[in-house]
N, C-alpha and C positions, 0 to 999 in steps of 0.2 A: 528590663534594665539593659540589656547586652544589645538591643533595638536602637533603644537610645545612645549609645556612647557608638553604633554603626552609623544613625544617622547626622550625631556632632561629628564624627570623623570627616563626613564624605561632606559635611557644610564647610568645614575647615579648606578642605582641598579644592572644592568650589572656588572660594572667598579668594586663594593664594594663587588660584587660573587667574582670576579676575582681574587680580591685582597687576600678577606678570602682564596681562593684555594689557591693559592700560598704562604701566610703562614702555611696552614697547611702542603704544600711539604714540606717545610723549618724547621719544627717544629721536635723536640725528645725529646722522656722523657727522664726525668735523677730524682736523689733522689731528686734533690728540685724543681721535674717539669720540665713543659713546656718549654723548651728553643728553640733560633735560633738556627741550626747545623752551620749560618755563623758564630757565636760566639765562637769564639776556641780559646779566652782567659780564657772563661768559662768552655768550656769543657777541657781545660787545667788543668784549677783550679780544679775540681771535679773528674779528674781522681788522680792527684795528694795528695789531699786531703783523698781518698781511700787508697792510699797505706800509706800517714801515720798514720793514724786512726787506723792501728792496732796493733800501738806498741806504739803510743801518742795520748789517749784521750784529747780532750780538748771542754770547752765549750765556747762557742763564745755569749758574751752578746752584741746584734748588736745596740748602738746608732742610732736612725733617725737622721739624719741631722738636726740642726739647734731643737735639744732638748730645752727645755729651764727651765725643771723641776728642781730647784736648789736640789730635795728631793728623784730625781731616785733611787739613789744608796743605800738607806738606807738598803737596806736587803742582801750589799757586804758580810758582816763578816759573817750571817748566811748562806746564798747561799758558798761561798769558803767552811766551813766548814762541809757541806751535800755533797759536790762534793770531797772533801779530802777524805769522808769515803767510797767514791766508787773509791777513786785516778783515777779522773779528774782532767785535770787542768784546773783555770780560763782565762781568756783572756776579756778585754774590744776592742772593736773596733767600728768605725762610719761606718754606714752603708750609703756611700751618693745616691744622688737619679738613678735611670737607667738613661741611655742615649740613641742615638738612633744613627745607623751607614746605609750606602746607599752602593749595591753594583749598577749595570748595570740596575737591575729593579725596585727595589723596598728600601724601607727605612725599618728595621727591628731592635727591641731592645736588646740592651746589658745588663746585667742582672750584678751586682757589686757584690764585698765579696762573689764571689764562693766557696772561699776555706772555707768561715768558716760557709757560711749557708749548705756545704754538712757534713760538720763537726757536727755539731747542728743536720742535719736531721740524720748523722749514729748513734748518742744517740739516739736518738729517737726510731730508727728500733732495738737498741740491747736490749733498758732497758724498752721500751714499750711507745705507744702512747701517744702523749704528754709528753713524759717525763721535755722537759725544760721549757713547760709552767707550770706543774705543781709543780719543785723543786722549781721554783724561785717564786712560791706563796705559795708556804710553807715557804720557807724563809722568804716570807716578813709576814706571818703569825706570824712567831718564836720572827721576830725583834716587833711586833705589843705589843705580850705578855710580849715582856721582857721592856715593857717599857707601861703597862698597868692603871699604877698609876700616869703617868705624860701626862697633860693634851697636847692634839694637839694645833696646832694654827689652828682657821677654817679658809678658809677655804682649804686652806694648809694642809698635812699630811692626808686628809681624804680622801675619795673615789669619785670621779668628781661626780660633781652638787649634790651633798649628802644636802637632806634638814632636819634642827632643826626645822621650823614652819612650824607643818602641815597643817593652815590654809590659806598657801601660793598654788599658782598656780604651781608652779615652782620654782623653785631654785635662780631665778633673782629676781622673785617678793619677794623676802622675806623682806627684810627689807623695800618696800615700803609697804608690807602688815601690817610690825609692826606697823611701824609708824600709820597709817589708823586706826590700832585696839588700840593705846592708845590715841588719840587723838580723839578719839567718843566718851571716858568718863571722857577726862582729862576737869580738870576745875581749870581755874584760880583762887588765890584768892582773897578774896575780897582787896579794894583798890590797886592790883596790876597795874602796870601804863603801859597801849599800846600802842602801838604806829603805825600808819598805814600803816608801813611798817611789812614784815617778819622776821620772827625770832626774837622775843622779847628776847626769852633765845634758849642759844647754850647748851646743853647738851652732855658727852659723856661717854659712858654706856659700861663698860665691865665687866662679869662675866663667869663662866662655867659651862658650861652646863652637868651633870654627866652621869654615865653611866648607871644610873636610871631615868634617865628624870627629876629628881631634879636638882636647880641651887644653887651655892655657889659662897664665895668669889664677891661679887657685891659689882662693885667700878664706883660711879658715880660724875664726874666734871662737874660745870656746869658755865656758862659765862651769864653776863647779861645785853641786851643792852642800858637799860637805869641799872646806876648805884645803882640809888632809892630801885631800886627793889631788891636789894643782901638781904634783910633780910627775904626773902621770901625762901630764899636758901634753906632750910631745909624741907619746906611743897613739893616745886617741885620735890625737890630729894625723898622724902618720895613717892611720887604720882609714880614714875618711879622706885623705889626699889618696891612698892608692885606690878607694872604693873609684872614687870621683875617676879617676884615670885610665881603671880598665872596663866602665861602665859601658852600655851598647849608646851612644848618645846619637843624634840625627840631627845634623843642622836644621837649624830654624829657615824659612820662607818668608820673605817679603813680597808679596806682589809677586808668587810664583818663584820668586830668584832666590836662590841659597844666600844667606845672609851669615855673616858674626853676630853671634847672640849673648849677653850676660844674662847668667841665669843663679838664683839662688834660691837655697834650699837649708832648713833648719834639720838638724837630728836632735834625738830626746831619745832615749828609753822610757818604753810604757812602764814598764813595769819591774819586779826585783828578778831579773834571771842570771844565769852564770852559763854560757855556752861552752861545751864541750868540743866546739870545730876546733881544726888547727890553726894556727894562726897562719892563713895561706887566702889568697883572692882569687875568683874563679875566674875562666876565660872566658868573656861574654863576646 
């Protein structure tokens, strides 16, 4: 038995040689790379694309399929207008995913939007490496600045998994790490009335966070589950306006650049406790 499953092994890794050799027969470079030579809708597209490329530049902004970013596009107006001064023109298209086509041997992939990724790669070879990753992060640079004094929404508009609490592990854990860090020193006050369930008070917390690490504009609503307790309204909001203000917070990142960020954040108590801290906030 242990002969057999040596000799399926070493047939396996035959079979996966074989296969690798006969795509690399198959295989030719072109400006956007590695392709099938059986795909001659491709190389279609790339020859044709060369010959108009010398009398119509154009840049090809290539959608993923199934994008879902409502805030892509923010840097159209300055990207067109960096590409006007070199008289580019722009173009939107979806780029959808490859597909895969079979002749007599073997199954091999077809490669999409030829025409406009060999389009994209001749800027590149005339105006210098990278050129369309770098215009279009200049652009979104231009649009960042020109809109420098109007706060983002986090975490929307900012740069993925961008973290405000350095005290957090990551980017997920932050608002459980908030909560944890105001709730070690928050303290009920006296005759406020619990109840053995959670979340005695709903709180919801929004402010922003500046491009100094200072925070402004703190705006805190707060809900409360036994009714009794609303005249307390005022000392809990105090307790979570001064958490919010001596917090360690980190400006938010756009595109590299420190930005104004609005950020919110709910509190709840889990559970029925009574903190014995003083009523004091620590220096972070």
């Amino acid at each position: 038995m242990k002969n057999l499953f040596v000799i399926l092994f070493l047939m396996q890794i035959l079979l996966a040689k074989a296969q690798e050799k006969n795509l690399n027969k198959n295989s030719i470079q072109t400006v956007i790379g590695a392709i099938d030579k059986r795909d001659v809708n491709c190389l279609s597209e790339i020859k044709r694309a060369k010959v108009d490329f010398k009398n119509h530049e154009v840049f090809y902004e290539l959608i993923p399929e199934g994008y879902l970013d409502n805030d892509y596009d923010r840097h159209y107006p300055h990207l067109i207008k960096l590409l006007q001064e070199k008289r580019i023109d722009f173009c939107e298209t979806y780029d959808f995913d490859s597909c895969w086509s079979s002749d007599d041997e073997n199954r091999y992939l077809l490669v999409t939007n030829c025409y406009c990724k060999t389009s994209n790669e001749l800027l590149n070879l005339k105006y210098g490496k990278n050129f369309t990753k770098n215009i279009e992060r200049t652009a979104d640079s231009l649009y960042v600045l020109s809109r420098i004094d109007i706060p983002f929404e986090y975490s929307n508009g900012v740069d993925d998994y961008c973290k405000i609490y350095p005290k957090a592990v990551d980017f997920l854990d932050q608002k459980i790490q908030i909560q944890k860090d105001f709730f070690s020193f928050f303290v009920f006050p006296e005759k406020f009335i619990q109840s053995d369930d959670k979340r005695d008070f709903f709180a919801k917390a929004k402010f922003t966070i500046n491009r100094d690490n200072s925070v402004s504009n703190i705006l805190v609503k707060i809900e409360f589950k036994d009714k009794k307790n609303e005249h307390f309204h005022d000392l809990i909001v105090g307790q979570i306006t001064e958490f919010i203000k001596h917090a360690d917070w980190q400006a938010a990142v756009s595109n590299g650049i420190k930005v104004n960020s609005n950020f919110d954040i709910n509190f709840y108590n889990q559970s029925k406790h009574r903190s014995n801290a003083k009523h004091t906030y620590p220096s972070y």
